[in-house]
C-alpha angles and dihedrals in degrees: 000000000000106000087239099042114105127230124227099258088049087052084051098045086051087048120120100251110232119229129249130220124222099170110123109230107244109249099241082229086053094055104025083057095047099045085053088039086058094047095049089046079061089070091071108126127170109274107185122308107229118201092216128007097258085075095044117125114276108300105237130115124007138340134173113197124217107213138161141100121325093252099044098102092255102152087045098059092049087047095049084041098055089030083238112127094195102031090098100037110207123218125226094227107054110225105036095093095108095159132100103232122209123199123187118221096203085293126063086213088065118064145167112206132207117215122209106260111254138208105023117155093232100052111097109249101241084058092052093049087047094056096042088060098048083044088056090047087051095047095049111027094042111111099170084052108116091175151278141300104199119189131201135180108245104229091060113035134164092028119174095268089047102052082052093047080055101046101044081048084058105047081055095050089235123161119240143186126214117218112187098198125197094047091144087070099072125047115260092264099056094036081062095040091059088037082056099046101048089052090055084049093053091044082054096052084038106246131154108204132135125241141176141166121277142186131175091187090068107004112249129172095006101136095050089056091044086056111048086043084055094053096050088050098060087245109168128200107246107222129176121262115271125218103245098227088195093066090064107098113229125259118254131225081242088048092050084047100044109095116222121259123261124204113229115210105222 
């Protein structure tokens, strides 16, 4: 071989490499289900607000529970969620929000609820103690109560408050589903790193819950989130009605003989 001819492997080596997709393809159910999930979402409209749970609105059909810590961005999340800037109102000082708020999706049957924010430093501690009781009450007394949505900053996830929030949801056997908000703060490799980490946490305390990255900012992640409230709240897809092709008798040799029938004027 000529000492400046190439071989083959070297050719290959040389080669542009081709780039390789790892993007799963969306399932058209999947998305289809979680574009109408989002519109129906925007229905939400405020219901009643309740101080403790004996006052709450009557305890009958379906109800999914926004919790987690004053400054997580909880408000936020509820507002990008329902396309309402103003639907979850935000208080200046974190933490002064003490009522039960009660939203309406179209159906007063169907609500999303909005929790009082818990464990911030400025809050007085009897207060503190106060709201974490009538949080528990909620929490175990609750029927209509599908489960939780519990978001935390992530920057700072698993505090004190939210491994309790976690742990009073388990003992009643209650789904939840973990936000961690603020992920625009962080680039894409250590957002996954701290989604990763708290996954392997809650497989330690032995909790199955579900969790994903969020941002209101941007919305990641919103769909998800639209889809897996939906479904808790026993929201169905409303097709058109198909022909049912079965319930058509089949012809018969007579019927394909038989000429049609012609009116005669007299």
């Amino acid at each position: 071989m000529h000492r400046y001819a190439k071989s083959k492997d070297t050719k290959a080596r040389l080669a542009p490499k081709q780039k390789i997709s790892y993007e799963k393809t969306a399932d058209p159910a999947i998305t289809e289900y979680s574009v109408k999930a989002l519109n129906w979402l925007r229905k939400a409209e405020f219901l009643m607000s309740a101080p403790k749970l004996a006052l709450c609105v009557e305890d009958t059909g379906y109800e999914i529970a926004f919790a987690g810590r004053s400054n997580a961005g909880k408000s936020s999340a509820i507002n990008t969620l329902t396309n309402q800037k103003q639907l979850a109102r935000a208080s200046k000082k974190p933490g002064r929000t003490q009522m039960i708020n009660f939203f309406s999706l179209g159906n007063p049957d169907q609500r999303l609820v909005d929790l009082p924010g818990y464990g911030y430093a400025a809050v007085p501690e009897e207060m503190k103690r106060v709201w974490q009781k009538e949080l528990e009450n909620y929490l175990i007394h609750r029927q209509s109560l599908q489960g939780l949505v519990l978001l935390m900053d992530i920057r700072h996830p698993l505090q004190h408050f939210d491994t309790m929030m976690l742990e009073w949801a388990h003992s009643r056997k209650l789904f939840v589903h973990i936000l961690l908000t603020k992920a625009d703060k962080m680039n894409r490799g250590p957002a996954n790193k701290v989604l990763l980490e708290v996954k392997q946490s809650l497989k330690k305390m032995k909790l199955n819950f579900s969790i994903q990255l969020f941002s209101s900012l941007n919305r990641q992640g919103l769909e998800e989130l639209a889809s897996i409230m939906a479904g808790r709240l026993n929201y169905t897809l409303e097709h058109e009605p198909e022909f049912d092709l079965s319930q058509i008798p089949e012809a018969t040799i007579d019927d394909e003989d038989e000429p049609d029938l012609v009116l005669k004027e007299e």
